[in-house]
N, CA and C of each residue as an Amber inpcrd file, in Angstrom:
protein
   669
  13.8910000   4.8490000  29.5110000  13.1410000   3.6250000  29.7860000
  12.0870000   3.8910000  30.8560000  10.9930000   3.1980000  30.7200000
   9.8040000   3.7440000  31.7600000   9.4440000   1.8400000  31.8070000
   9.0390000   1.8240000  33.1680000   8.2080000   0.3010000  33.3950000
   6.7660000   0.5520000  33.8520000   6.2260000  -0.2060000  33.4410000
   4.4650000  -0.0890000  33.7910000   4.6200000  -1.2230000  34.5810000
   3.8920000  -1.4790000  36.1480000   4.0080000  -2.8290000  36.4010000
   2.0400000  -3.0000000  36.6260000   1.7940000  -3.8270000  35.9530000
   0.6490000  -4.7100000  35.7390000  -0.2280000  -5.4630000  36.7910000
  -1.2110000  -4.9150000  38.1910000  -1.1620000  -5.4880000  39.0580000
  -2.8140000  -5.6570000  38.9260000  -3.2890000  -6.8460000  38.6660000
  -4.4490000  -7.3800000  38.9740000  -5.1690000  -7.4930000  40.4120000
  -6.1280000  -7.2590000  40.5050000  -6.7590000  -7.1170000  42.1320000
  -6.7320000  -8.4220000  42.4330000  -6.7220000  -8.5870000  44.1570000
  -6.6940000  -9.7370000  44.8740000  -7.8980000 -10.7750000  44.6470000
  -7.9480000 -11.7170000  44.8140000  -9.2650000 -12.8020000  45.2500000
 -10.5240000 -12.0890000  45.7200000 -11.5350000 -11.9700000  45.1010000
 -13.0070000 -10.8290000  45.3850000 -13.9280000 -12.1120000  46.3830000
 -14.2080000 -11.4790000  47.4590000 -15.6390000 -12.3840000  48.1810000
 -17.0190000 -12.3060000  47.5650000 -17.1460000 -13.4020000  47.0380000
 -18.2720000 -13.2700000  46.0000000 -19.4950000 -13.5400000  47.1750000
 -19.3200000 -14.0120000  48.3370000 -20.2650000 -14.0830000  48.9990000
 -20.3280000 -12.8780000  50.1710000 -19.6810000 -12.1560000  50.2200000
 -19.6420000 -10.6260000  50.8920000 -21.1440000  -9.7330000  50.9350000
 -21.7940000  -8.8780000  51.1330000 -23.0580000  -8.3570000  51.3550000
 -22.6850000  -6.8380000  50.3880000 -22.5800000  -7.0760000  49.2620000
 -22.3860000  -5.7200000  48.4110000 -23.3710000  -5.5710000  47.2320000
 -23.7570000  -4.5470000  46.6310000 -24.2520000  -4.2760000  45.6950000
 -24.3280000  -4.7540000  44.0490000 -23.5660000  -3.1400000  43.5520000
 -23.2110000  -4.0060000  42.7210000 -21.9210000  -4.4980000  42.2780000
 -21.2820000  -5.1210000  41.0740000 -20.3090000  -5.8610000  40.9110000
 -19.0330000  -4.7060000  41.1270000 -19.3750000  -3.2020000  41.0010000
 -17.8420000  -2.8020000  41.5300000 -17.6840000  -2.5680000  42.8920000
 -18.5180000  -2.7310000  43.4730000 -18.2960000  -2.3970000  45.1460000
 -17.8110000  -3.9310000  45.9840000 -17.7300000  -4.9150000  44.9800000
 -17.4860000  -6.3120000  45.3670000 -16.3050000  -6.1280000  46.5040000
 -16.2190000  -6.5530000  47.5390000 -14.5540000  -6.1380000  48.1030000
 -13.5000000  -7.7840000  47.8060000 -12.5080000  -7.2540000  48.6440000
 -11.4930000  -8.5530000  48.9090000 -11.9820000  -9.4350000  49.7340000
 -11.5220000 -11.0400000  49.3620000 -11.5000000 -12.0150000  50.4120000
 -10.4680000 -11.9120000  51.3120000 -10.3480000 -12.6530000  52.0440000
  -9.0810000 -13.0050000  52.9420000  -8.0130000 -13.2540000  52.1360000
  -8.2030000 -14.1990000  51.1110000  -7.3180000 -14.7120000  50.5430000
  -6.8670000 -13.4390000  49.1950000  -7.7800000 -12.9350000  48.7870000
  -7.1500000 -11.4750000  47.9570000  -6.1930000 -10.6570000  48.7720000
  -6.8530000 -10.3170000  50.1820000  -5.9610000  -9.6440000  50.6550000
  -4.3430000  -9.8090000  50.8450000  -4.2720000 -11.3660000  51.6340000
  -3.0720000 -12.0360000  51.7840000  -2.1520000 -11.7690000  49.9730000
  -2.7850000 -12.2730000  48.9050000  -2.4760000 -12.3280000  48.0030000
  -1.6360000 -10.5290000  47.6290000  -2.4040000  -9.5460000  48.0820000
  -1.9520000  -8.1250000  47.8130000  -0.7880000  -7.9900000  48.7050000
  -1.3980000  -8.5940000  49.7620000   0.2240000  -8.4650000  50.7780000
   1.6570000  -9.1050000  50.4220000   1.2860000 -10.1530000  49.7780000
   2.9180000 -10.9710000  48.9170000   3.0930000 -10.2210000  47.9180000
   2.2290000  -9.2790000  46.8380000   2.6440000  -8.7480000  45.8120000
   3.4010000  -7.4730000  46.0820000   2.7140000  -6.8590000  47.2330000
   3.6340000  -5.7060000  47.3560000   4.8920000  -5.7710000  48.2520000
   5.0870000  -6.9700000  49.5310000   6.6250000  -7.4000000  49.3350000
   7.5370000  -7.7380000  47.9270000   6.8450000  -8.7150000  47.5090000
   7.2650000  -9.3240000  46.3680000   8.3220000  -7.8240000  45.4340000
   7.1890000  -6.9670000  45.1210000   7.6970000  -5.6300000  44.3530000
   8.7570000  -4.6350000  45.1960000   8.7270000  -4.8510000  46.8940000
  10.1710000  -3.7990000  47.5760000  11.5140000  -4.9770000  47.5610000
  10.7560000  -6.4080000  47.4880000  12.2470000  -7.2060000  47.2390000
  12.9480000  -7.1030000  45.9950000  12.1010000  -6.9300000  45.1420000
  12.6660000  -6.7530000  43.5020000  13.1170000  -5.4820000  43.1390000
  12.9290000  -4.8010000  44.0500000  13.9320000  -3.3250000  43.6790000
  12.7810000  -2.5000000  42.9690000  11.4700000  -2.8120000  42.8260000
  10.6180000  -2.4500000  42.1380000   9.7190000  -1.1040000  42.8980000
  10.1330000  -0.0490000  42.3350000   9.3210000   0.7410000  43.7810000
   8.4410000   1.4390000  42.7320000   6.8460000   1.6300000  42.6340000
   5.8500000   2.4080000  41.6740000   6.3070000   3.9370000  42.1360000
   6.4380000   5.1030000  41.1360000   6.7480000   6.3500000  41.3940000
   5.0490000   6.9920000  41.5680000   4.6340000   6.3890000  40.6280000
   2.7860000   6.6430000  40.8040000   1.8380000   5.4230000  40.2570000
   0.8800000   5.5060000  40.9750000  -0.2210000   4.3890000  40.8470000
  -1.1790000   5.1240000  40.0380000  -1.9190000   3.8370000  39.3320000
  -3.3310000   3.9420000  38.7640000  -4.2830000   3.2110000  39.3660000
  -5.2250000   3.3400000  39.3440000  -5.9830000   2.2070000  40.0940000
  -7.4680000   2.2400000  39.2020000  -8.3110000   1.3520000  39.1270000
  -9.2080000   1.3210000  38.9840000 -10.4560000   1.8240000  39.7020000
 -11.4760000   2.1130000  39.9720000 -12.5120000   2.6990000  40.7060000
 -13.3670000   1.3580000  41.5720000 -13.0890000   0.2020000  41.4280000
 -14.0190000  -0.7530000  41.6300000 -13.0670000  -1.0750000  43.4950000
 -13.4860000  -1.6460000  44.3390000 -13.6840000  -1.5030000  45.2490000
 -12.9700000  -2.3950000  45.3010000 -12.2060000  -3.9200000  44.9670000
 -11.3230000  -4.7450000  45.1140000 -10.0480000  -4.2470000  44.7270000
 -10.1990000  -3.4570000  43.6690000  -8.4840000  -2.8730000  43.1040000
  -8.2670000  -1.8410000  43.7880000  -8.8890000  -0.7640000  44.5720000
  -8.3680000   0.1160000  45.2890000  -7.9240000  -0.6150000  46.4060000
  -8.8340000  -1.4410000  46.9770000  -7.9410000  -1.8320000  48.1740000
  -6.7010000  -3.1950000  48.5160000  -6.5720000  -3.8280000  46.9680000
  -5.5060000  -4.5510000  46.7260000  -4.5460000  -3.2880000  46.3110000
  -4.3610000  -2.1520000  46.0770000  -3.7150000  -1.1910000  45.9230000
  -3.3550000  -0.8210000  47.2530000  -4.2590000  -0.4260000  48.3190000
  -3.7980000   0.1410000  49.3640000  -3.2570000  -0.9330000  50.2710000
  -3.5990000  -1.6440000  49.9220000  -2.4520000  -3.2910000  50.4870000
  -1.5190000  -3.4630000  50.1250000  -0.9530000  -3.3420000  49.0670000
  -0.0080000  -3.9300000  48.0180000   1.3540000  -2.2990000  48.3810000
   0.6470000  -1.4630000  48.7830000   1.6000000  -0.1980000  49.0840000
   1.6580000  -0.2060000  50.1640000   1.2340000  -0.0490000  51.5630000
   1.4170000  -0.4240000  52.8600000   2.2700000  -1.5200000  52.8610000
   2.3170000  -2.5450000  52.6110000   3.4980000  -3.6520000  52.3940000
   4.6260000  -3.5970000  52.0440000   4.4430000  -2.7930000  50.3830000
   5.6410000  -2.6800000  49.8790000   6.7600000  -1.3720000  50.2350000
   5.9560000  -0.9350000  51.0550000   6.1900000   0.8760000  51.5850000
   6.7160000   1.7730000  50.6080000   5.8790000   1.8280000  49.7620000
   6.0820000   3.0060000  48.4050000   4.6240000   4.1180000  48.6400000
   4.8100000   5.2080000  48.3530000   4.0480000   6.5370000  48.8630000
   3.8960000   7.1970000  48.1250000   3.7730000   6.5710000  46.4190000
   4.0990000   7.6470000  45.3450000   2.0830000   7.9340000  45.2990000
   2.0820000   9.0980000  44.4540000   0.6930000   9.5280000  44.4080000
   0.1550000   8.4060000  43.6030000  -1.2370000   8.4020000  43.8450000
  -2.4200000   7.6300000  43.3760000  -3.3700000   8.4270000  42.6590000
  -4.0920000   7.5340000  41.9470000  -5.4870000   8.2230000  41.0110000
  -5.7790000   7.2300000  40.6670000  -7.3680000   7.7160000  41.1530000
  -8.1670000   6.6240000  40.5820000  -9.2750000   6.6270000  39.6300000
  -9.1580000   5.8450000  38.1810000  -9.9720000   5.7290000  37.5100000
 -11.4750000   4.8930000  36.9200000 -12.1270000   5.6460000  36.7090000
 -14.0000000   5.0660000  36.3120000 -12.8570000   4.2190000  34.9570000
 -12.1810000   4.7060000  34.1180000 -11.8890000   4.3110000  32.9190000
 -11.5100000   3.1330000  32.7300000 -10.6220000   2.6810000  33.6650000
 -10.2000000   1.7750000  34.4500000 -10.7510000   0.3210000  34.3830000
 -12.0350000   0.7070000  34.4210000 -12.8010000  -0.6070000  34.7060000
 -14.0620000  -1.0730000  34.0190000 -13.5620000  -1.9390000  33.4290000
 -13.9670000  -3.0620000  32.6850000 -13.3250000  -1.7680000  30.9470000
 -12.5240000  -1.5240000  31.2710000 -11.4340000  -0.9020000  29.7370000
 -11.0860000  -2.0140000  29.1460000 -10.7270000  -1.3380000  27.9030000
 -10.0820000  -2.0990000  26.5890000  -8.6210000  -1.7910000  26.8070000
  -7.7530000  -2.4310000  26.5130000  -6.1700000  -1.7950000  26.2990000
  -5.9700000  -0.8670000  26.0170000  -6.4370000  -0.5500000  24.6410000
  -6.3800000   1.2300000  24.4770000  -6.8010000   2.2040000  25.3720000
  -7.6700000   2.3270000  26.5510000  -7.7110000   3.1620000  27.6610000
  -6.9340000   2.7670000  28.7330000  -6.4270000   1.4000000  28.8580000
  -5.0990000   1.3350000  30.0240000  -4.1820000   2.3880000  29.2610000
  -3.7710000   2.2650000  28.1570000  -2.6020000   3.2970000  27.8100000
  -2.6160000   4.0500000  27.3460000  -3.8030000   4.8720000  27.5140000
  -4.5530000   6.1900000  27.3650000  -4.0620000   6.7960000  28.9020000
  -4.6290000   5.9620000  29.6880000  -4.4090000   6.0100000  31.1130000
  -2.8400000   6.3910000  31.6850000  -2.0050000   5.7830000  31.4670000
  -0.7420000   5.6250000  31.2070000  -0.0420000   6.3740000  30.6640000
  -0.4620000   7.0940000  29.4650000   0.2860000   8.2410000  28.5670000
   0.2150000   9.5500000  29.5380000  -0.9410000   9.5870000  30.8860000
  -1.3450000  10.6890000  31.4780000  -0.1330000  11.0530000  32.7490000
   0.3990000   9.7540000  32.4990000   1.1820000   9.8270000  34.1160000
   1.8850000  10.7310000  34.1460000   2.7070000  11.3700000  35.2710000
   3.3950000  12.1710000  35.5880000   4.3390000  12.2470000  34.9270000
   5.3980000  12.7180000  33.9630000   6.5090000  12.8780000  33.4920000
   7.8290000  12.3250000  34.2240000   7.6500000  12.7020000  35.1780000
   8.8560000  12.5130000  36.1070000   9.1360000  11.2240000  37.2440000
   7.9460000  10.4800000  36.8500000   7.7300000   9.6880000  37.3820000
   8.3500000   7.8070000  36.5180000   8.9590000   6.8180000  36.3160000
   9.9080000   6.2120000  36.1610000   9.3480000   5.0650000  35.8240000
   8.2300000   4.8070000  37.2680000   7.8120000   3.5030000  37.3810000
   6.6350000   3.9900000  37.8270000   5.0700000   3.1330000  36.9400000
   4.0470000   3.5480000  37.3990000   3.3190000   1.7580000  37.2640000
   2.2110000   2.0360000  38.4390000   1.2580000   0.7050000  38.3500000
   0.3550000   0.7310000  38.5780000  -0.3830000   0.2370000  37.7640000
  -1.4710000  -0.0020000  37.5910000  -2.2620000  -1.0740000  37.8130000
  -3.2430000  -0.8440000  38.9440000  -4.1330000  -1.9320000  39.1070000
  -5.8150000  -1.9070000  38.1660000  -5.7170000  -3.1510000  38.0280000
  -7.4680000  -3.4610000  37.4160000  -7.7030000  -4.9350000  36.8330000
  -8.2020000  -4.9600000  35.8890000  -9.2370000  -6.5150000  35.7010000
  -8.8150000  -7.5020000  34.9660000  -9.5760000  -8.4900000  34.5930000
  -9.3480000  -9.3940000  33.7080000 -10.5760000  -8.8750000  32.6990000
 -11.1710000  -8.8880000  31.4880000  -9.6730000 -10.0940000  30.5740000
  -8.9210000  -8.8140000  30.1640000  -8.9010000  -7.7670000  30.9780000
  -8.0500000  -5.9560000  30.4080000  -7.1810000  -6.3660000  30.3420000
  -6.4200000  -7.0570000  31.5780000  -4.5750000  -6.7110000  31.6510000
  -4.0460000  -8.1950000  30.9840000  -4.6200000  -9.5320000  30.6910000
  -3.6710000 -10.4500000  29.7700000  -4.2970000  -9.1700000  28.6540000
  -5.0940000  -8.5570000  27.6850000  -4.9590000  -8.0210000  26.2050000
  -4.4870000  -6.9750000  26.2230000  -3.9140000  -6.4200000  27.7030000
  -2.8960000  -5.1650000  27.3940000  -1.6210000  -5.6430000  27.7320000
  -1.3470000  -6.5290000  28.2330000   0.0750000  -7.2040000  27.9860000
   0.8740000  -7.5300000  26.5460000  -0.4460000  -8.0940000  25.9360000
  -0.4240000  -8.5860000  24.3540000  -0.2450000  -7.2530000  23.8270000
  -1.3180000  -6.6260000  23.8560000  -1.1420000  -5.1260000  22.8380000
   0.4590000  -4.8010000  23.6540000   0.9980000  -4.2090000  24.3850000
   2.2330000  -4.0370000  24.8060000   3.4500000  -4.3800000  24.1020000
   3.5060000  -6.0000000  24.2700000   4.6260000  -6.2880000  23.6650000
   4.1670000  -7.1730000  22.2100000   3.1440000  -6.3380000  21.7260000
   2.8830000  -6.9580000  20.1170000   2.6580000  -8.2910000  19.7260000
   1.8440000  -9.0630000  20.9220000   1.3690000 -10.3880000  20.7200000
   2.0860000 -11.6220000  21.5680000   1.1330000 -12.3940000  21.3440000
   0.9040000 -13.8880000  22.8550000   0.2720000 -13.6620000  22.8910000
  -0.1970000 -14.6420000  24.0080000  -1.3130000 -14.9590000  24.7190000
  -1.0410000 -14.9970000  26.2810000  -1.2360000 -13.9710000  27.4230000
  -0.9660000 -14.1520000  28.7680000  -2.2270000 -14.3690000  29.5120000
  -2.0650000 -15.2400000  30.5590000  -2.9650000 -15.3740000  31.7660000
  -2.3970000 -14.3590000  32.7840000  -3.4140000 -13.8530000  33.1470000
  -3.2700000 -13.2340000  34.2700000  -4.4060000 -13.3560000  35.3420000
  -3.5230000 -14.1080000  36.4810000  -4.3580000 -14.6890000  37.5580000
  -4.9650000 -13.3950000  38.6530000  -5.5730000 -13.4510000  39.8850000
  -6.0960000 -12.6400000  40.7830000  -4.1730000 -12.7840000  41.2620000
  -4.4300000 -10.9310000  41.6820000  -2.9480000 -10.8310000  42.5410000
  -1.5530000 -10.9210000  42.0230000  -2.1620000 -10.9750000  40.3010000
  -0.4560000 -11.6450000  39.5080000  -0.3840000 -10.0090000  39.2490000
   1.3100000 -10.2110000  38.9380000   2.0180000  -9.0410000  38.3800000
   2.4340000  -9.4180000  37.2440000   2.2780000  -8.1260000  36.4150000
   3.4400000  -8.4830000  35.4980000   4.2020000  -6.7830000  34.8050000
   5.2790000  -7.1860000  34.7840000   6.2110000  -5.9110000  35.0610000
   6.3920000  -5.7030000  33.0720000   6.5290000  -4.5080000  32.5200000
   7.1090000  -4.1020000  30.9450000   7.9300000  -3.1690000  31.3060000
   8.9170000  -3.4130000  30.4710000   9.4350000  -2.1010000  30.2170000
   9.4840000  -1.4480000  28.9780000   9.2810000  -0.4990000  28.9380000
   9.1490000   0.3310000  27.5870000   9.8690000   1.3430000  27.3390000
  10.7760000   1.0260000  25.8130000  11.3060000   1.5950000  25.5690000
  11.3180000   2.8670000  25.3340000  11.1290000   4.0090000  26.1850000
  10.3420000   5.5430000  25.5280000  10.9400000   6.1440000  26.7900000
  10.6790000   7.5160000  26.9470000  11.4540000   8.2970000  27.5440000
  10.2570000   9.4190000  28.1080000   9.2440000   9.5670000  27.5920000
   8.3220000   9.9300000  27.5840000   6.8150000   9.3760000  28.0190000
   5.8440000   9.4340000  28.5570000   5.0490000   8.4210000  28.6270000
   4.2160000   8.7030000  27.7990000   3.8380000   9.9350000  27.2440000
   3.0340000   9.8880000  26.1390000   3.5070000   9.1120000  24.9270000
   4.6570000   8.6350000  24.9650000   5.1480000   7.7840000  23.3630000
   5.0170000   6.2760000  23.6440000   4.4270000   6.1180000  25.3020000
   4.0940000   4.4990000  25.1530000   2.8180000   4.0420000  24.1340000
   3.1690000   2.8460000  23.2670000   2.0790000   2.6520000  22.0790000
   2.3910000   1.0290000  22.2490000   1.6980000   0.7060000  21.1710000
   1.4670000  -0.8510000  20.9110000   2.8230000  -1.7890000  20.5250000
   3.4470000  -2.7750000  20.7590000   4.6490000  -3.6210000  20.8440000
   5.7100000  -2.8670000  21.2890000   5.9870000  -1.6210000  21.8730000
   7.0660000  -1.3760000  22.5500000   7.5570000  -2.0390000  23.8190000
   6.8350000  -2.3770000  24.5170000   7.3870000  -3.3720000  25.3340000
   7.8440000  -4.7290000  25.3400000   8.3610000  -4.9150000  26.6260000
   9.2320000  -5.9860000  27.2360000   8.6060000  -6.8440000  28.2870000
   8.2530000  -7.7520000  28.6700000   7.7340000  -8.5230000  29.4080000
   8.5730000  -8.8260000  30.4520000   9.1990000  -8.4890000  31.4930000
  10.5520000  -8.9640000  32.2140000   9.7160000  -9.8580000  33.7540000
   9.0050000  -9.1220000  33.9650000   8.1990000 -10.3220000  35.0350000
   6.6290000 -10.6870000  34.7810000   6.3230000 -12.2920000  34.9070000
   4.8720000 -12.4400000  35.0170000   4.9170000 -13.5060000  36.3940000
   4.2950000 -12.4690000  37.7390000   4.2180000 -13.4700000  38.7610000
   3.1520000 -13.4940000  39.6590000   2.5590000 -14.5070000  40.4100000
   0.9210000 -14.5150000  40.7160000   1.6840000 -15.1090000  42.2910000
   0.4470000 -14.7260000  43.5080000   0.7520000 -15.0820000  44.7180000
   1.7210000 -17.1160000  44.9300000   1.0650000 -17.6650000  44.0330000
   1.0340000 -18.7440000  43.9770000   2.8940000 -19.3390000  43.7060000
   3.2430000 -18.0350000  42.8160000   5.1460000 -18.8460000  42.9560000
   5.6780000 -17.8860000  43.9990000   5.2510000 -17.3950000  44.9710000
   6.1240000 -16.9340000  46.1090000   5.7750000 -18.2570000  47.5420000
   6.5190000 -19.4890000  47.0880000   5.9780000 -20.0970000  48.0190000
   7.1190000 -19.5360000  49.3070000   6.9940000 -20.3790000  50.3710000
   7.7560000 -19.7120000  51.3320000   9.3770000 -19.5500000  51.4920000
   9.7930000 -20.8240000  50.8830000  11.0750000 -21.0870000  50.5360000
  11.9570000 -20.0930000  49.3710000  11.1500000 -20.0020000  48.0500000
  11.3010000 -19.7460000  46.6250000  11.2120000 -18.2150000  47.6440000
  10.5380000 -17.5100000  48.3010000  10.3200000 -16.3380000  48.4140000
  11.7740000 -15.8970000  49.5280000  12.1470000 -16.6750000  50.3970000
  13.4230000 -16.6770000  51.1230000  14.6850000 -16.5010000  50.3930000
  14.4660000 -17.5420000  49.0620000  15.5490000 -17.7010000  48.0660000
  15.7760000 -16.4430000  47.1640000  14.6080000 -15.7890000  47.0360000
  14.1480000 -14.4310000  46.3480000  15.2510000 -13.8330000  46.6700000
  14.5490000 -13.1190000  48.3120000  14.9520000 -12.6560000  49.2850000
  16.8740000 -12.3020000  49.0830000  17.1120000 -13.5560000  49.5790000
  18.7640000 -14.1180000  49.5860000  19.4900000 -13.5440000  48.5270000
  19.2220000 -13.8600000  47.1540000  19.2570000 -13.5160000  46.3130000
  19.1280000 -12.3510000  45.8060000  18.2980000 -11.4370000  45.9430000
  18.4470000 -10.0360000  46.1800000  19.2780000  -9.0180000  47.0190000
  18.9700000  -9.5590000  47.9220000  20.2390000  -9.1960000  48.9800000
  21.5660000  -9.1890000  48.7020000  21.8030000 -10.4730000  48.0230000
  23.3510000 -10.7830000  47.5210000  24.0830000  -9.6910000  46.4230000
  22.4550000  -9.6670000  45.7290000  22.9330000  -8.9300000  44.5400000
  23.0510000  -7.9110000  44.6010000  22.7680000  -6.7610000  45.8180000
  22.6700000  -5.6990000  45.9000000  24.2990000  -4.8570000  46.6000000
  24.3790000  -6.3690000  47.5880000  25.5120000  -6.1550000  48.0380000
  26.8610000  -6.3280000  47.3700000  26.7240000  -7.1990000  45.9910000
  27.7650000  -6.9610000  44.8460000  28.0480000  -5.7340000  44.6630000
  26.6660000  -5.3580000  44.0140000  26.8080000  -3.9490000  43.4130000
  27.5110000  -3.1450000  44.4260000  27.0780000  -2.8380000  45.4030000
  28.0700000  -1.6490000  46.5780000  29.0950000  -2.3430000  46.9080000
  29.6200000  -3.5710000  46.2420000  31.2040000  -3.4580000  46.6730000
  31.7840000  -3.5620000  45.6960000  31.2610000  -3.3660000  44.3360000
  31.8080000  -3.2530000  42.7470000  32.1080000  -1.5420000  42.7030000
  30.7880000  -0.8170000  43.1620000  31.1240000   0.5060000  43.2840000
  32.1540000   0.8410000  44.4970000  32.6640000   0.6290000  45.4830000
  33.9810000   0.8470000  46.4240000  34.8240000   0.7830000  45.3540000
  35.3780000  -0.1790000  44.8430000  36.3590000  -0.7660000  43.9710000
  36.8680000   0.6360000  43.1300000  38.5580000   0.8370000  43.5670000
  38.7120000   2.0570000  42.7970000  40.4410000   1.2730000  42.3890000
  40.6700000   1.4440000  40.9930000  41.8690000   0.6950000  40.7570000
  42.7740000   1.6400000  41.0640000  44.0140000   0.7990000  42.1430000
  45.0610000   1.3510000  42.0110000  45.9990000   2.4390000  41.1970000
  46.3570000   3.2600000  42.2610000  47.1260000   4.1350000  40.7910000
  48.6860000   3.0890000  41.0970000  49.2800000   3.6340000  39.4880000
  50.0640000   2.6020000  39.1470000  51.8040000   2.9230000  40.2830000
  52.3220000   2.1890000  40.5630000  53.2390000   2.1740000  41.6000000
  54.3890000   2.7980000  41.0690000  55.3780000   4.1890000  41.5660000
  56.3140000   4.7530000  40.8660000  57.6940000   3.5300000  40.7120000
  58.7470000   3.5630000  39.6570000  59.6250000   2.6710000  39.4520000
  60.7250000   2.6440000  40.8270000  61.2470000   1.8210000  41.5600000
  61.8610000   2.0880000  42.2310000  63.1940000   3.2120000  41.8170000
  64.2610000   4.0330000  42.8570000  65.2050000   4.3370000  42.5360000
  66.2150000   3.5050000  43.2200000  67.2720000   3.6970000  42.0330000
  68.4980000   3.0430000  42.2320000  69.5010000   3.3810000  43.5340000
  69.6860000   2.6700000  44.3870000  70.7420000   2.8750000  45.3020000
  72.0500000   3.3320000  44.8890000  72.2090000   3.8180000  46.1030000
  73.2800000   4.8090000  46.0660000  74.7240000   3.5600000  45.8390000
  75.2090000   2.4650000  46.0490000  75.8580000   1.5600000  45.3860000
  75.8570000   1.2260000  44.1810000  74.4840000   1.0470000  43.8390000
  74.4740000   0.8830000  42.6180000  74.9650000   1.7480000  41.5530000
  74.1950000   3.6690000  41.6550000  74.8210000   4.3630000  40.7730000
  76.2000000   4.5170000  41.0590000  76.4870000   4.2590000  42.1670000
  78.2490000   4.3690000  42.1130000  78.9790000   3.6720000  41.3780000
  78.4290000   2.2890000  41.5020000  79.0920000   0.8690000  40.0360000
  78.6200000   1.5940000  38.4220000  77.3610000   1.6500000  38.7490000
  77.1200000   2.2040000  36.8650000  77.7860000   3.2420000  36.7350000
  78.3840000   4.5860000  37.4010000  78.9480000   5.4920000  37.1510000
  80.2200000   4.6920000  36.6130000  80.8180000   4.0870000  37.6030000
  81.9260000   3.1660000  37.4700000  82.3330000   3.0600000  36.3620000
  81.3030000   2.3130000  36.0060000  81.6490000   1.0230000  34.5940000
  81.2070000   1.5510000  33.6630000  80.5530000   3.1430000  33.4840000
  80.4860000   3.6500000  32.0740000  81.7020000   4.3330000  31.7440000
  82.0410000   3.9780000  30.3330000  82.9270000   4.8920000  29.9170000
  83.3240000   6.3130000  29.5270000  83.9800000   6.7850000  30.0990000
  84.1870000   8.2450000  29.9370000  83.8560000   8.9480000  28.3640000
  83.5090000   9.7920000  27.8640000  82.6610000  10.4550000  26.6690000
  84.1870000  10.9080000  25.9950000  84.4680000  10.7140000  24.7200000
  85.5910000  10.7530000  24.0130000  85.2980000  12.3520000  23.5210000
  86.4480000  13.1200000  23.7320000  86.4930000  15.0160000  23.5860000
  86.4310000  14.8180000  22.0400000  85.0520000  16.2450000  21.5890000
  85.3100000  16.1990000  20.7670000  86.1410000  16.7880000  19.1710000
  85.8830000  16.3500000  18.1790000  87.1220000  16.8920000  17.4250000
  86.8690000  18.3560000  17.4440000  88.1540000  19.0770000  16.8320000
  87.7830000  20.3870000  16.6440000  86.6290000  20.3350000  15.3120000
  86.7790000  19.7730000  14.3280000  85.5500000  20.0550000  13.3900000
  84.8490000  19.7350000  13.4390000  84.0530000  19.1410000  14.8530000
  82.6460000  19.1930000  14.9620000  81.4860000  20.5150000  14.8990000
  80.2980000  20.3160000  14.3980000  79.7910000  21.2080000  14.2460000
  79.3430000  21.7950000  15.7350000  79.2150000  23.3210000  16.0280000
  78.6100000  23.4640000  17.7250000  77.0390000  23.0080000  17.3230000
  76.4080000  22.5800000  18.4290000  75.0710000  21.9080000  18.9910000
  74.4420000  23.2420000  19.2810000
């Protein structure tokens, strides 16, 4: 099983002093937004083994936000291909990753990542907001054998449902569950308890009260 997790760049300052449209950077509010996604992804157990990123100047640095936060250190690369791609070069992109690597993510654009969600898991229709995630897993073992409807959709989440509470409850909730697990793994069943032995009264009565073994005839056969 391999997961791709799906990370759209933060909120862009359209009124910022940049060129052209890929050098656009983050707002305040993109940034904040990269900073809940990459908690969001070390609370969920979600750690990227390697990143993709796009080349455009908002997704690298909702990338280098989103990993400083989430404190994951796996290698990065960044792609021209990336940006403004069709689905088929996200998972062109994707087939390249490291072998050994488990969990990879990828940041870049709209309308790329709702029609590579679709191509993924073989149809819908997804929104994907500034700063949303959305996590697949794919069934393959390999990353070159990721292709079209093999995936799984298991998370679609945007800055907007980590409110402060819901994100505590997350939190709690994760925690809880983690701490099941390490006390499901302690858990070692008993070995089974030997039968007691009989007291020394006791075999003295059962000796007692069994009857002595009747001698046998001479024409028995010997044993």
């Amino acid at each position: 099983m391999k997961t791709i997790v799906l990370l759209r760049h933060g909120k862009s300052d359209w009124d910022a002093d940049y060129g052209p449209d890929h050098d656009r950077p983050l707002a305040d509010r993109g940034k904040k937004g990269a900073r809940k996604m990459g908690r969001f992804l070390s609370t969920a157990g979600i750690q990227p083994d390697h990143a993709l990123s796009s080349s455009a100047v908002r997704a690298r640095q909702t990338l280098a936000i989103a990993a400083e936060h989430g404190g994951w250190t796996g290698d990065a690369t960044v792609s021209d291909a990336l940006y403004g791609a069709t689905p088929e070069a996200v998972v062109r992109e994707v087939r390249g990753a490291p072998q050994d690597a488990e969990t990879v993510i990828v940041v870049g654009h709209e309308p790329t990542f709702s029609q590579t969600v679709t191509h993924l898991i073989g149809g819908g229709r997804i929104q994907i907001k500034t700063a949303t995630v959305a996590v697949i897993n794919v069934d393959v073992s390999s990353w070159s054998d990721v292709a079209a409807g093999k995936g799984e959709l298991t998370t679609l989440l945007s800055p907007g449902d980590l409110k402060p509470n819901r994100y505590r409850k997350l939190q709690d909730a994760m925690k809880d569950a983690r701490e099941a697990a390490e006390k499901a793994a302690e858990i070692v069943t008993p070995a089974p308890k030997p039968a007691p032995e009989a007291s020394g009264a006791a075999s003295e009565d059962a000796a007692t009260d069994r009857p002595a073994p009747e001698a046998p005839s001479e024409a028995a056969s010997p044993t």
